[in-house]
PDB file of N, CA, C and O in Angstrom:
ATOM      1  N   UNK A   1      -9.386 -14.481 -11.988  1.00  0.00           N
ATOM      2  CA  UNK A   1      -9.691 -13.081 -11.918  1.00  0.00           C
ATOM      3  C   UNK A   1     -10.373 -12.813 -10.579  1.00  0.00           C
ATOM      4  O   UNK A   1     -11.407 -13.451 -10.381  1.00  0.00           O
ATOM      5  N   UNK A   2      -9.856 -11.756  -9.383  1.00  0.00           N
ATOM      6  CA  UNK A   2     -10.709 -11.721  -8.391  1.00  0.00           C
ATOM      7  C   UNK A   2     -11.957 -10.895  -8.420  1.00  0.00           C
ATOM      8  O   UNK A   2     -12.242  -9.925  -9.122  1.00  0.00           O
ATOM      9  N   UNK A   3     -12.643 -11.528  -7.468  1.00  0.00           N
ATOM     10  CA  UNK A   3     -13.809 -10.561  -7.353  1.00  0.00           C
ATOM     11  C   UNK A   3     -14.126  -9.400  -6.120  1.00  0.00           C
ATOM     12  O   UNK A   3     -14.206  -9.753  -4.943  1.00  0.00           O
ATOM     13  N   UNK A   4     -14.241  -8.431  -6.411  1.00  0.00           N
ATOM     14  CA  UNK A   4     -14.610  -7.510  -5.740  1.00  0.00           C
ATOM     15  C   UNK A   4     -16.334  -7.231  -5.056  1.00  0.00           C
ATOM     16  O   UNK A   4     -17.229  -7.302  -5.899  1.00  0.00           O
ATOM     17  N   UNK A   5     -16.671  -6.991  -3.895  1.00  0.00           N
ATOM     18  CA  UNK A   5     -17.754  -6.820  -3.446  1.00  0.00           C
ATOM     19  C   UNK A   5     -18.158  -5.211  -3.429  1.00  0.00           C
ATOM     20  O   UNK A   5     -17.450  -4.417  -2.809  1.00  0.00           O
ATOM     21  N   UNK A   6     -19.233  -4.820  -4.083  1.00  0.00           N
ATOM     22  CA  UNK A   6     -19.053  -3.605  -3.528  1.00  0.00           C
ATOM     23  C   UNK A   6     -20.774  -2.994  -3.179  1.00  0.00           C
ATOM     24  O   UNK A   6     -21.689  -3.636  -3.694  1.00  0.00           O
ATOM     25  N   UNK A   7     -21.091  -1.884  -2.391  1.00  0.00           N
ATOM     26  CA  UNK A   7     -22.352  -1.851  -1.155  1.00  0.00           C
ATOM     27  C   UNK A   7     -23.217  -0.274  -2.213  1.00  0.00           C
ATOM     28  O   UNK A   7     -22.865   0.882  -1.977  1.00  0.00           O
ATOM     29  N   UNK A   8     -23.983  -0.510  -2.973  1.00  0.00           N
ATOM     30  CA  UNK A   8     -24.741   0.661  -3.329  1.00  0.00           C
ATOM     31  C   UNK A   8     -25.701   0.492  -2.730  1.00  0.00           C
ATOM     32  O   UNK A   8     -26.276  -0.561  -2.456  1.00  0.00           O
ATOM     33  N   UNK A   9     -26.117   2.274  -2.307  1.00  0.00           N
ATOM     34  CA  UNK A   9     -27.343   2.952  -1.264  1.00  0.00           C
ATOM     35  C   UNK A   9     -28.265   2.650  -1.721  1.00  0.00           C
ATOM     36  O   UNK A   9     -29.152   2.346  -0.923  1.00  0.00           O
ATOM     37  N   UNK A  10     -28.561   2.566  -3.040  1.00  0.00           N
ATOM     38  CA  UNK A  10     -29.999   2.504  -3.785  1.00  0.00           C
ATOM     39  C   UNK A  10     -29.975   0.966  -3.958  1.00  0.00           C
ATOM     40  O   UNK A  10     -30.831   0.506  -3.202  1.00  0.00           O
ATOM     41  N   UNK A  11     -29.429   0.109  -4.554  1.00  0.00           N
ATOM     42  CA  UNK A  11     -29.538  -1.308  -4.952  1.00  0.00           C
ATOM     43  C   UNK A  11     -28.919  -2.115  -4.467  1.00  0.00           C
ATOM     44  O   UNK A  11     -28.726  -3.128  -5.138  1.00  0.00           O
ATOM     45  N   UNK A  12     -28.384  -2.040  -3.218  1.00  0.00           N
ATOM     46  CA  UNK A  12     -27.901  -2.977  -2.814  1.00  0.00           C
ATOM     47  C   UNK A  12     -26.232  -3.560  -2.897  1.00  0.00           C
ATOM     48  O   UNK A  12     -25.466  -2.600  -2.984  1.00  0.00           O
ATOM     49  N   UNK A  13     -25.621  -4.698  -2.889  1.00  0.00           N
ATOM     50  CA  UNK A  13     -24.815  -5.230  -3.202  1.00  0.00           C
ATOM     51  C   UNK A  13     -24.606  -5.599  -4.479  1.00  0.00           C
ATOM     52  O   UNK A  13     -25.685  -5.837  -5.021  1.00  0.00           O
ATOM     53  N   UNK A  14     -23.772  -5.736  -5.126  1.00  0.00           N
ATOM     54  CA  UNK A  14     -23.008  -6.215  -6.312  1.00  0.00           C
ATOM     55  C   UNK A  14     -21.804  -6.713  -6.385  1.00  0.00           C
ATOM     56  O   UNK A  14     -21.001  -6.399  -5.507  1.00  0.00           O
ATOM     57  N   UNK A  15     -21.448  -7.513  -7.346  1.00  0.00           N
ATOM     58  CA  UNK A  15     -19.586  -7.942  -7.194  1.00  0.00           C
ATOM     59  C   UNK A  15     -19.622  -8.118  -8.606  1.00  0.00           C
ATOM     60  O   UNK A  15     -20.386  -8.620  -9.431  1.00  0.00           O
ATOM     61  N   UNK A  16     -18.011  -7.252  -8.589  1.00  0.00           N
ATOM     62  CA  UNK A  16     -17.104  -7.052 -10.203  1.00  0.00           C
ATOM     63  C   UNK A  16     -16.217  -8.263  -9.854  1.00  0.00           C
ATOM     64  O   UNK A  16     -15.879  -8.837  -8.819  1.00  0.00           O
ATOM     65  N   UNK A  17     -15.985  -8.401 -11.198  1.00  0.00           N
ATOM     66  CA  UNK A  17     -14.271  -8.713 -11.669  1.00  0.00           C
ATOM     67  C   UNK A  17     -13.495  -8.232 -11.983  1.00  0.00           C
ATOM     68  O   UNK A  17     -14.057  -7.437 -12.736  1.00  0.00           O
ATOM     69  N   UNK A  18     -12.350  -7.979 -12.055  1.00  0.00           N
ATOM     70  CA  UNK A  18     -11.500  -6.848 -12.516  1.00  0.00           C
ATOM     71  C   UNK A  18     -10.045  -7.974 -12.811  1.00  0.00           C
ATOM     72  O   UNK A  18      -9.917  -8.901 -12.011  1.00  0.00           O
ATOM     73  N   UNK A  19      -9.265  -7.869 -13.676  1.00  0.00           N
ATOM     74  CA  UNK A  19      -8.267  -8.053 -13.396  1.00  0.00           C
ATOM     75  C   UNK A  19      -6.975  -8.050 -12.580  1.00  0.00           C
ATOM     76  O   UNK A  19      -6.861  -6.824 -12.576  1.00  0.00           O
ATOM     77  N   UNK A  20      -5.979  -8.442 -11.929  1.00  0.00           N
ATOM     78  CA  UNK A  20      -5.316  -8.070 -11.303  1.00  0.00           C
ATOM     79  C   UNK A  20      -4.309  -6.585 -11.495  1.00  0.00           C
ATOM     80  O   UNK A  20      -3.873  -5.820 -10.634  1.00  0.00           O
ATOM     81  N   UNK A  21      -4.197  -6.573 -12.707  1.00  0.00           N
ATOM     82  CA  UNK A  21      -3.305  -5.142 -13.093  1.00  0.00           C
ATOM     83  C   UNK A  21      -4.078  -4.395 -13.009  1.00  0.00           C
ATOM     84  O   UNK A  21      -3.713  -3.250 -13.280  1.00  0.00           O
ATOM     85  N   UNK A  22      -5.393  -4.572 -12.643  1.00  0.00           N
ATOM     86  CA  UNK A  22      -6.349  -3.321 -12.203  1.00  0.00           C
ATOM     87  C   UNK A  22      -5.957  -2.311 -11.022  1.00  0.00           C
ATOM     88  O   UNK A  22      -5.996  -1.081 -11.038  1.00  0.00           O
ATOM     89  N   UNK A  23      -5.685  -2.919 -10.301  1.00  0.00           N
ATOM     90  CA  UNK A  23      -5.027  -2.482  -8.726  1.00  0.00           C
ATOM     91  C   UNK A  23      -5.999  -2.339  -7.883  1.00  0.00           C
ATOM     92  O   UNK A  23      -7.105  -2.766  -8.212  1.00  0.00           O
ATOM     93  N   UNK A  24      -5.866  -1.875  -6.944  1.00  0.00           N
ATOM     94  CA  UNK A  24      -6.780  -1.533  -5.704  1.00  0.00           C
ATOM     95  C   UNK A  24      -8.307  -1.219  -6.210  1.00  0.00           C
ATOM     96  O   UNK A  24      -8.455  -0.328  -7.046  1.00  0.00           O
ATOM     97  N   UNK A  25      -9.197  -1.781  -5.825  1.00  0.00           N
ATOM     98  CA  UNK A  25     -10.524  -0.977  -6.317  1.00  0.00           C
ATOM     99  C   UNK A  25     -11.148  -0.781  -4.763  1.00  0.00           C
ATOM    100  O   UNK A  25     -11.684  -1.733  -4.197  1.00  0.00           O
ATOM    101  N   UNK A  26     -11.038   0.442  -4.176  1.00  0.00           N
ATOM    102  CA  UNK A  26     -11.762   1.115  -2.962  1.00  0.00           C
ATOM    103  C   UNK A  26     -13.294   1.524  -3.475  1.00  0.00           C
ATOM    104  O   UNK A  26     -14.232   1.253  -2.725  1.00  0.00           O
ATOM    105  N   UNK A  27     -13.499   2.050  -4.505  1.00  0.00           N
ATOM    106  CA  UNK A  27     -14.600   2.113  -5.041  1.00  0.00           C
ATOM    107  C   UNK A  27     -14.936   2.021  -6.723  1.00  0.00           C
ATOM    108  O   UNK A  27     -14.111   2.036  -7.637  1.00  0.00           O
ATOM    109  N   UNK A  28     -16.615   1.908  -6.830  1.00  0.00           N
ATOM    110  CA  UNK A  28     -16.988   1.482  -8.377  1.00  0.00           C
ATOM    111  C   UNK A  28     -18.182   1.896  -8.918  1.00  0.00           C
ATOM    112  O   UNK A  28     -18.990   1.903  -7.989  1.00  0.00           O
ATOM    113  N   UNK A  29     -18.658   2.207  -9.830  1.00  0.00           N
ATOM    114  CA  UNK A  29     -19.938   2.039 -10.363  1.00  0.00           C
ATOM    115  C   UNK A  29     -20.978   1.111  -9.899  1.00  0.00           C
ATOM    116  O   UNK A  29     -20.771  -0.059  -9.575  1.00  0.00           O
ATOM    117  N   UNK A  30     -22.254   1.791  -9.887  1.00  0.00           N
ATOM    118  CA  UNK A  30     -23.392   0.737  -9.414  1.00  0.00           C
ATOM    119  C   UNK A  30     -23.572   0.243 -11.326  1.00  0.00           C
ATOM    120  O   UNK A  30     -23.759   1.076 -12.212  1.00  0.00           O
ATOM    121  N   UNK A  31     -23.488  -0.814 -11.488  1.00  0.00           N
ATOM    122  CA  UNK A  31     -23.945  -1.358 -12.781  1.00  0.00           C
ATOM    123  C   UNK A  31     -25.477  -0.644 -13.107  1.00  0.00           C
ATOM    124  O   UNK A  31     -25.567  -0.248 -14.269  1.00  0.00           O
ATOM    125  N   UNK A  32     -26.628  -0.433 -12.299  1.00  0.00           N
ATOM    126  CA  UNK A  32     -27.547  -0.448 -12.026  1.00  0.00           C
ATOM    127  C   UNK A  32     -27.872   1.033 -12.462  1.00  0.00           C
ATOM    128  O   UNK A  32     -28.397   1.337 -13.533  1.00  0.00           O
ATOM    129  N   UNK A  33     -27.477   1.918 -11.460  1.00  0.00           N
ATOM    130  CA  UNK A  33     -28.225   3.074 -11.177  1.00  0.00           C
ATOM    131  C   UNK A  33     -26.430   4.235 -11.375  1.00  0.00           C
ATOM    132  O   UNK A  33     -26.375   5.403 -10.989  1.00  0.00           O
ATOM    133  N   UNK A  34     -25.558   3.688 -11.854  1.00  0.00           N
ATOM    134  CA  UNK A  34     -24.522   4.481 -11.770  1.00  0.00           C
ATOM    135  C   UNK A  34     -23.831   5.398 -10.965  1.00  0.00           C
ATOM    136  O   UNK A  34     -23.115   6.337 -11.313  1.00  0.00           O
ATOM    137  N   UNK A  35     -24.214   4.909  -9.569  1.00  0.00           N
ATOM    138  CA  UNK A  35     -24.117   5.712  -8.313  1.00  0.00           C
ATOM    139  C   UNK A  35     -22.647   5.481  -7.903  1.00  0.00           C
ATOM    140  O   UNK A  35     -22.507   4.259  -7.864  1.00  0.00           O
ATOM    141  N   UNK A  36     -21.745   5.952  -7.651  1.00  0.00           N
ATOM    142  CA  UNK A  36     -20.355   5.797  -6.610  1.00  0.00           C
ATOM    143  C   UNK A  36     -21.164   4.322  -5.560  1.00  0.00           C
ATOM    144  O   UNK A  36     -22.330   4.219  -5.177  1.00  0.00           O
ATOM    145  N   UNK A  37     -19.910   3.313  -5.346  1.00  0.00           N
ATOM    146  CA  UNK A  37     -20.664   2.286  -4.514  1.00  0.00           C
ATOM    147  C   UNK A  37     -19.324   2.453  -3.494  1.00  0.00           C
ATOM    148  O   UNK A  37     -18.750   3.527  -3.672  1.00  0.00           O
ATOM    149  N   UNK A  38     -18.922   1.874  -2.802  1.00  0.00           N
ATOM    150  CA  UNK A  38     -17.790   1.448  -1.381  1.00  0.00           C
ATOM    151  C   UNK A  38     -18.117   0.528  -1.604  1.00  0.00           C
ATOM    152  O   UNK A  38     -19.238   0.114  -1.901  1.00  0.00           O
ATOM    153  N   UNK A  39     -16.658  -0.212  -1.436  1.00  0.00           N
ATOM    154  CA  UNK A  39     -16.260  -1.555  -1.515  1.00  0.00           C
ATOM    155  C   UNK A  39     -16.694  -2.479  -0.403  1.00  0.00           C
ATOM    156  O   UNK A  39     -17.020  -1.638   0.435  1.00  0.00           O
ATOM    157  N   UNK A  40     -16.888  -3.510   0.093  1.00  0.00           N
ATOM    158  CA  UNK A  40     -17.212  -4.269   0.763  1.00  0.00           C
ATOM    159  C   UNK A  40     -16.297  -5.353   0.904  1.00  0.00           C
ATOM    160  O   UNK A  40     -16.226  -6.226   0.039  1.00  0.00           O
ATOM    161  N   UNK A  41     -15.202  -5.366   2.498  1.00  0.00           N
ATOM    162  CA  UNK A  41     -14.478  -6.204   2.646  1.00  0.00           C
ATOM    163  C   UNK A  41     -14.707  -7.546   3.320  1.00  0.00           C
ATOM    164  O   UNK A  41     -14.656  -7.771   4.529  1.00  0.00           O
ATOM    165  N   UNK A  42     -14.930  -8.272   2.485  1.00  0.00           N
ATOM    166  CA  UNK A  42     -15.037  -9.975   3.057  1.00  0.00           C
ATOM    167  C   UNK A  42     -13.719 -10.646   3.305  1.00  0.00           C
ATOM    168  O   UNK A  42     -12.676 -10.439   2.684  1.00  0.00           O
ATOM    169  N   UNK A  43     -13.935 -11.588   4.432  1.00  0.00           N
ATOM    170  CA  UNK A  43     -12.800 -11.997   4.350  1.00  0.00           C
ATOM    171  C   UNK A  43     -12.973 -13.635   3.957  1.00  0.00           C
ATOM    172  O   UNK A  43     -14.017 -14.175   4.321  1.00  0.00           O
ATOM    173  N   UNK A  44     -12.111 -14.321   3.327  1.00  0.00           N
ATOM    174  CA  UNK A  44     -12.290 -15.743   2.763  1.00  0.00           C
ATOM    175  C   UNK A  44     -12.206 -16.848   3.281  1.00  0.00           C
ATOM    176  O   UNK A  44     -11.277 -17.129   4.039  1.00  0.00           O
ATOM    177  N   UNK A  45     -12.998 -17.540   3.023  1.00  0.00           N
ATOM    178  CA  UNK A  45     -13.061 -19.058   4.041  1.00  0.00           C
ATOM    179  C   UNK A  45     -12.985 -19.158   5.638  1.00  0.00           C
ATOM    180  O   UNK A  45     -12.277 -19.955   6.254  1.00  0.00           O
ATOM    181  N   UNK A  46     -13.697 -18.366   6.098  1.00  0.00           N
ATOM    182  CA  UNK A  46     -13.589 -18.287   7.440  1.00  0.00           C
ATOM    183  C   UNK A  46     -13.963 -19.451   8.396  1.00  0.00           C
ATOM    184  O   UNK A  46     -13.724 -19.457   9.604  1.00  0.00           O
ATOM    185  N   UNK A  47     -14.619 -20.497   7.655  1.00  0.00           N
ATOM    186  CA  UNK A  47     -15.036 -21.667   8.326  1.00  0.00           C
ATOM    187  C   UNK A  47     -14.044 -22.544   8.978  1.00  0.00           C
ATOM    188  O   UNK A  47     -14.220 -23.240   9.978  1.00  0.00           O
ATOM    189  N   UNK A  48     -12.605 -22.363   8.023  1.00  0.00           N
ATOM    190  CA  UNK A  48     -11.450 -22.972   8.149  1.00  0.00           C
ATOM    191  C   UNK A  48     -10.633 -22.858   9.139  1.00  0.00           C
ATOM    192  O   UNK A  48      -9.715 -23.542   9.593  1.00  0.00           O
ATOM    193  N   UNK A  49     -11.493 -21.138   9.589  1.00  0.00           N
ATOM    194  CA  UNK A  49      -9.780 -20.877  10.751  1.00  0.00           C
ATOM    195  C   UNK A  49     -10.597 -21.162  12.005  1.00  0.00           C
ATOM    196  O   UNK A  49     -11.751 -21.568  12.141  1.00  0.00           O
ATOM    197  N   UNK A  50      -9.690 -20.842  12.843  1.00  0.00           N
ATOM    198  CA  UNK A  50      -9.886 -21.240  14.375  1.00  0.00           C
ATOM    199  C   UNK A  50     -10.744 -20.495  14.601  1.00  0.00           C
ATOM    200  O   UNK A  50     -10.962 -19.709  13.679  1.00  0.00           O
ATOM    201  N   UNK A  51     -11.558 -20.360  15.752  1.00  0.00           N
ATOM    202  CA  UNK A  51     -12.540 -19.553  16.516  1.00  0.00           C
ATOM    203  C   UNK A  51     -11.972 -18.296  16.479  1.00  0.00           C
ATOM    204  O   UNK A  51     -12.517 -17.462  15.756  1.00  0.00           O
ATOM    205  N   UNK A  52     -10.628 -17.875  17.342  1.00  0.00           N
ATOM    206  CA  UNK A  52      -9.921 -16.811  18.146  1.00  0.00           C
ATOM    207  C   UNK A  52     -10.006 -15.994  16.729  1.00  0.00           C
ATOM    208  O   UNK A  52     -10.749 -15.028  16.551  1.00  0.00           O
ATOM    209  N   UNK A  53      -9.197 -16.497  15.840  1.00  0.00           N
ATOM    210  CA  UNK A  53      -9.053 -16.110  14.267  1.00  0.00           C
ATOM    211  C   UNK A  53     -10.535 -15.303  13.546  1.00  0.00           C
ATOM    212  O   UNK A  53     -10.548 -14.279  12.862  1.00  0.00           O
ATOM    213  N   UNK A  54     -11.434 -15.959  13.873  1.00  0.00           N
ATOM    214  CA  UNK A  54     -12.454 -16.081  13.059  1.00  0.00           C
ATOM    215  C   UNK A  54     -13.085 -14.374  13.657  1.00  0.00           C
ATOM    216  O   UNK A  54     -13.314 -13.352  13.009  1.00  0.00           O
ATOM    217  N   UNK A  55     -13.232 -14.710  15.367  1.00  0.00           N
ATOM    218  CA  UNK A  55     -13.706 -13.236  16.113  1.00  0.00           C
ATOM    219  C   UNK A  55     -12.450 -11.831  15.815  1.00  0.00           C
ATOM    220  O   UNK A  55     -12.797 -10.651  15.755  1.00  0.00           O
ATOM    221  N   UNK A  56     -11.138 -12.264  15.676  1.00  0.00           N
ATOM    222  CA  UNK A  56     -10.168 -10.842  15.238  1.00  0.00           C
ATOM    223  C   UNK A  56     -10.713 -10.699  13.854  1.00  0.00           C
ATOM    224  O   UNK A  56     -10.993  -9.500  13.859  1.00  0.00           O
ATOM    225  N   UNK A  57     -11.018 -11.109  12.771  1.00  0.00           N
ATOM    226  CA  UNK A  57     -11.202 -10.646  11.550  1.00  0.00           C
ATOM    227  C   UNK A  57     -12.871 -10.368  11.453  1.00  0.00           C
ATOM    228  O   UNK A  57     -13.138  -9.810  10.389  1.00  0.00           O
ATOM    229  N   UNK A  58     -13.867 -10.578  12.162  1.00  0.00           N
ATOM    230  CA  UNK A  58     -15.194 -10.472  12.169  1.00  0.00           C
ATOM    231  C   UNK A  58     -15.083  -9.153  13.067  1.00  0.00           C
ATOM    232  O   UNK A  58     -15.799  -8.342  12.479  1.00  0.00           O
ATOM    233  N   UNK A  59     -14.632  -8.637  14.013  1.00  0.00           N
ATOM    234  CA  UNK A  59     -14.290  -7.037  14.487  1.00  0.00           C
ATOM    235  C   UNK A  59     -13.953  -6.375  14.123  1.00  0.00           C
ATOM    236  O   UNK A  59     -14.360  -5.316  14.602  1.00  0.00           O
ATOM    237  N   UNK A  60     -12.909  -6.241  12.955  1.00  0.00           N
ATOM    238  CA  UNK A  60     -12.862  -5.181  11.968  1.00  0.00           C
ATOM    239  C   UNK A  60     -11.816  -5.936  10.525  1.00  0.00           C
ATOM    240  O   UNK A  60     -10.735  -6.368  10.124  1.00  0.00           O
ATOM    241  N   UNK A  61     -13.846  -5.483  10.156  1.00  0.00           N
ATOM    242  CA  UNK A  61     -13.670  -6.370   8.705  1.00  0.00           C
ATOM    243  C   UNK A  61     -12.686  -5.539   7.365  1.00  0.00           C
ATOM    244  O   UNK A  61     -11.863  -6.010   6.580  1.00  0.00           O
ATOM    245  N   UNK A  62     -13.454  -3.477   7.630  1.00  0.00           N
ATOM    246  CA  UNK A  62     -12.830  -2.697   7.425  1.00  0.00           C
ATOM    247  C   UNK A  62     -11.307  -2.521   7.622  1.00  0.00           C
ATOM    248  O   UNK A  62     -11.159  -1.820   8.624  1.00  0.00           O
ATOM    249  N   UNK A  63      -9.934  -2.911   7.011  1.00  0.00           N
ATOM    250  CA  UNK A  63      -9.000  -1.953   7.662  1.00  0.00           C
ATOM    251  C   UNK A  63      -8.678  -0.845   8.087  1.00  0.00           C
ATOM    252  O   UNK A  63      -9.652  -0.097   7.997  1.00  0.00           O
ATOM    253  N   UNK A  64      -7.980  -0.442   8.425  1.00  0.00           N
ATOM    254  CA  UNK A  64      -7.483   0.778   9.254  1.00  0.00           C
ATOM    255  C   UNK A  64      -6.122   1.354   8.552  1.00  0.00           C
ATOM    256  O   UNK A  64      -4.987   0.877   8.527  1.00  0.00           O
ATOM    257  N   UNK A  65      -6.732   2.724   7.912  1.00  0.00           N
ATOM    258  CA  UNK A  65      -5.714   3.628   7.645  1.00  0.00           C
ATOM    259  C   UNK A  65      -4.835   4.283   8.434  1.00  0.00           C
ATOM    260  O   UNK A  65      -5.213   4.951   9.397  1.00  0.00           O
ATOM    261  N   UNK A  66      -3.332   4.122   8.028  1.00  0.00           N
ATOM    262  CA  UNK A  66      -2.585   4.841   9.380  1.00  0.00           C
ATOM    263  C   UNK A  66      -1.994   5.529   8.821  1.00  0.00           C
ATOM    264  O   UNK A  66      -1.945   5.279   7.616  1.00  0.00           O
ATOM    265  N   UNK A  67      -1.314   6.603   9.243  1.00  0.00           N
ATOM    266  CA  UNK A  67      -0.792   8.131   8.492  1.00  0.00           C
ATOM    267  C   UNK A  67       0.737   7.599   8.940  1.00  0.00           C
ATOM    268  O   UNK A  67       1.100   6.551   9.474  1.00  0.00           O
ATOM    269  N   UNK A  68       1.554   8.921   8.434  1.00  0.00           N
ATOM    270  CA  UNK A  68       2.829   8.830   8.090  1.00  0.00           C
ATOM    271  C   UNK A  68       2.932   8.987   9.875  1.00  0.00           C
ATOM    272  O   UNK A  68       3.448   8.056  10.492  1.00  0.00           O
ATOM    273  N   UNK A  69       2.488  10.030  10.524  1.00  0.00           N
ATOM    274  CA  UNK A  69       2.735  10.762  11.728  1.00  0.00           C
ATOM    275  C   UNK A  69       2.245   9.523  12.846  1.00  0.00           C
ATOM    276  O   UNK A  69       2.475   9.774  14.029  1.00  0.00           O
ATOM    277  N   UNK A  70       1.690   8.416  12.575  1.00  0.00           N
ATOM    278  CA  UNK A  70       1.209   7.231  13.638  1.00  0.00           C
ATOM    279  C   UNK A  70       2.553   6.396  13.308  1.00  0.00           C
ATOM    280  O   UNK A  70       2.658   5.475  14.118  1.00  0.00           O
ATOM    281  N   UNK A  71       3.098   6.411  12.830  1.00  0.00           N
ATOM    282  CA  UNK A  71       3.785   5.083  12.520  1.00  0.00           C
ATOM    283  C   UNK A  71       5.316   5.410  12.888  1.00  0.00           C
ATOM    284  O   UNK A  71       6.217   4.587  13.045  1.00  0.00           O
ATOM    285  N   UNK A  72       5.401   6.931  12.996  1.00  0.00           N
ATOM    286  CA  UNK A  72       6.612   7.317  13.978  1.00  0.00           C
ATOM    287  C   UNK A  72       7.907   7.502  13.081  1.00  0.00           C
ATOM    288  O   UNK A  72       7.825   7.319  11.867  1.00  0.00           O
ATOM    289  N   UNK A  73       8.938   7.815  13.599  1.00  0.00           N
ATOM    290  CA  UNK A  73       9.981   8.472  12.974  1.00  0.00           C
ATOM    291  C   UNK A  73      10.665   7.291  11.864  1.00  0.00           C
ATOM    292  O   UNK A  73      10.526   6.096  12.125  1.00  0.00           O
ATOM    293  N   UNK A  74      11.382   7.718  10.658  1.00  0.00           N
ATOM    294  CA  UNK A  74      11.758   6.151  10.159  1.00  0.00           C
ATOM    295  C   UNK A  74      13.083   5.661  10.541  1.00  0.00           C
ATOM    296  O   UNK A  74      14.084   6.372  10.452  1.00  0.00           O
ATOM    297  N   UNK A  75      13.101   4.518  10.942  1.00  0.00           N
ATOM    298  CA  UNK A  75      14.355   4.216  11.459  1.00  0.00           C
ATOM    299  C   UNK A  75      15.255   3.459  10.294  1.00  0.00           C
ATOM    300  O   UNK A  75      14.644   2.787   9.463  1.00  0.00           O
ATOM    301  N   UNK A  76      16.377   3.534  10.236  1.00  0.00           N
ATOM    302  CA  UNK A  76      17.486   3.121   9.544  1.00  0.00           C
ATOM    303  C   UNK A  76      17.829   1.986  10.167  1.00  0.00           C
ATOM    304  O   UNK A  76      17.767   1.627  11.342  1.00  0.00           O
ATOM    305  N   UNK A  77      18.320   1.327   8.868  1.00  0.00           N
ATOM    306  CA  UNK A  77      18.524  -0.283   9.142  1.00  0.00           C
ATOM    307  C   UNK A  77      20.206  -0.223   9.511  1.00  0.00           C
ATOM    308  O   UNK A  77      21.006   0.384   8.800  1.00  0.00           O
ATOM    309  N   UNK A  78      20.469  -0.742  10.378  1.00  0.00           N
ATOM    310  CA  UNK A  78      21.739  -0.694  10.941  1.00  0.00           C
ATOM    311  C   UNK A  78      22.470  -2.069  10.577  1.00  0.00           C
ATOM    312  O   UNK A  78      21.998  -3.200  10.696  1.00  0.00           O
ATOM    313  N   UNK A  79      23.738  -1.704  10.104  1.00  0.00           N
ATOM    314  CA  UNK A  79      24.037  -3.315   9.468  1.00  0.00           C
ATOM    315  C   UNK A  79      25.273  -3.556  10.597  1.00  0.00           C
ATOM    316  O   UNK A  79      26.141  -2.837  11.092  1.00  0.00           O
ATOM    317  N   UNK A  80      24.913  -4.803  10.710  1.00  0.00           N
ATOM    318  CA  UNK A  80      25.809  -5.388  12.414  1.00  0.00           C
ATOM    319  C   UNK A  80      27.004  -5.618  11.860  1.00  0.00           C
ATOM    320  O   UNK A  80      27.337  -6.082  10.770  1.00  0.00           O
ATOM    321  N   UNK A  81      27.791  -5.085  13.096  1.00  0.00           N
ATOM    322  CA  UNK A  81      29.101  -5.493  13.391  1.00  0.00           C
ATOM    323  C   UNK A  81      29.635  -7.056  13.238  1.00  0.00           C
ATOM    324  O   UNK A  81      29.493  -7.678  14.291  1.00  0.00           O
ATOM    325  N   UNK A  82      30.146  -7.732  12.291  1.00  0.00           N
ATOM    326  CA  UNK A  82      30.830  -8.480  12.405  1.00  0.00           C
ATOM    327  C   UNK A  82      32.341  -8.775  11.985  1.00  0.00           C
ATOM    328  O   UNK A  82      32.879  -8.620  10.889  1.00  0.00           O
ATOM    329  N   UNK A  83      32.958  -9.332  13.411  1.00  0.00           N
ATOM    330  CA  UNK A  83      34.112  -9.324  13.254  1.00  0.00           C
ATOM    331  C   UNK A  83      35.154 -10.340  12.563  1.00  0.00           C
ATOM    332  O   UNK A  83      35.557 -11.198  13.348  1.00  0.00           O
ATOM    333  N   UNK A  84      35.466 -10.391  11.776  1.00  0.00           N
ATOM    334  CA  UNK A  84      36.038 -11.515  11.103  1.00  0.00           C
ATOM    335  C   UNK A  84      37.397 -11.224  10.494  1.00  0.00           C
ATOM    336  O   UNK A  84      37.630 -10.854   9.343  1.00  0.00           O
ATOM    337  N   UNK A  85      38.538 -11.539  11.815  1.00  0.00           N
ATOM    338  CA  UNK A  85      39.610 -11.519  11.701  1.00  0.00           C
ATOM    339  C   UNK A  85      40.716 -12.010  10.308  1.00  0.00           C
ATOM    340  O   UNK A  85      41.724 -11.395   9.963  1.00  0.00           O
ATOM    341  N   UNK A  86      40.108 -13.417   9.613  1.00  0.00           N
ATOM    342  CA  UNK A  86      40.821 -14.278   9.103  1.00  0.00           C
ATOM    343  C   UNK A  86      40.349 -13.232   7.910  1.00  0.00           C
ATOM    344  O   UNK A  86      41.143 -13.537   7.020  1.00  0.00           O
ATOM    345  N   UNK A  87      39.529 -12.191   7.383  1.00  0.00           N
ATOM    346  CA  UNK A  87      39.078 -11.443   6.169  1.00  0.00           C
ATOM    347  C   UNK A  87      40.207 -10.063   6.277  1.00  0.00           C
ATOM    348  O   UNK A  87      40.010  -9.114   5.518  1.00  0.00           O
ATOM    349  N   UNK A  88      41.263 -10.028   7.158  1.00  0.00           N
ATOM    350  CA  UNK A  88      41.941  -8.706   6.935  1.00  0.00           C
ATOM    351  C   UNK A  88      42.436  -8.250   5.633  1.00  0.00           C
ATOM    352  O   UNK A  88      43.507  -8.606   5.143  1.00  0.00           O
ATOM    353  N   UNK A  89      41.775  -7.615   5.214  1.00  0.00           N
ATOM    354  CA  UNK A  89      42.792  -6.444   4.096  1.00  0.00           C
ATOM    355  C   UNK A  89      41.724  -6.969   2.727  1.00  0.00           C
ATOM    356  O   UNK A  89      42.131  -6.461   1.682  1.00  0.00           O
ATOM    357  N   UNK A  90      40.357  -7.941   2.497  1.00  0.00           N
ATOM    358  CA  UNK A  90      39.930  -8.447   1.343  1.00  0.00           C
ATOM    359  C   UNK A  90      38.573  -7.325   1.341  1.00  0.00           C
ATOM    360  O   UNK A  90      37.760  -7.341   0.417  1.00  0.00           O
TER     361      UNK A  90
END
């Protein structure tokens, strides 16, 4: 079952469990004081990866939301030309 981290104003840190068919949890209850909390993104075993690795995921621990209008027009998958003579007429 994973665990979730999540950052309340009044008490601090806490971490749930949730099941996986739970889905996304961006935010949760303070167990505590019942306040809305924000999630808190850790990333796992960082001891393991390389240095270079370690400084790209320690700069933004947060991801980054991107809109429909950043990501640009949608392009169609174009299925290639192949020519294959010996397949006439199948």
């Amino acid at each position: 079952m994973p665990s979730y981290t999540f950052n309340c104003s009044q008490c601090g840190e806490f971490t749930l469990f949730f099941t996986s068919a739970a889905g996304n949890r961006g935010a949760a209850q303070c167990p505590e004081c019942q306040q809305e909390s924000s999630r808190v993104y850790l990333p796992p075993y960082l001891f393991s990866y390389s240095k270079e690795v370690r400084t790209r995921v320690e700069r933004g621990m947060e991801p980054r939301r991107v809109t429909r209008e950043e990501l640009g027009p949608k392009q169609r998958k174009v299925k290639p030309q192949v020519s294959r003579p010996w397949q006439v007429g199948h």
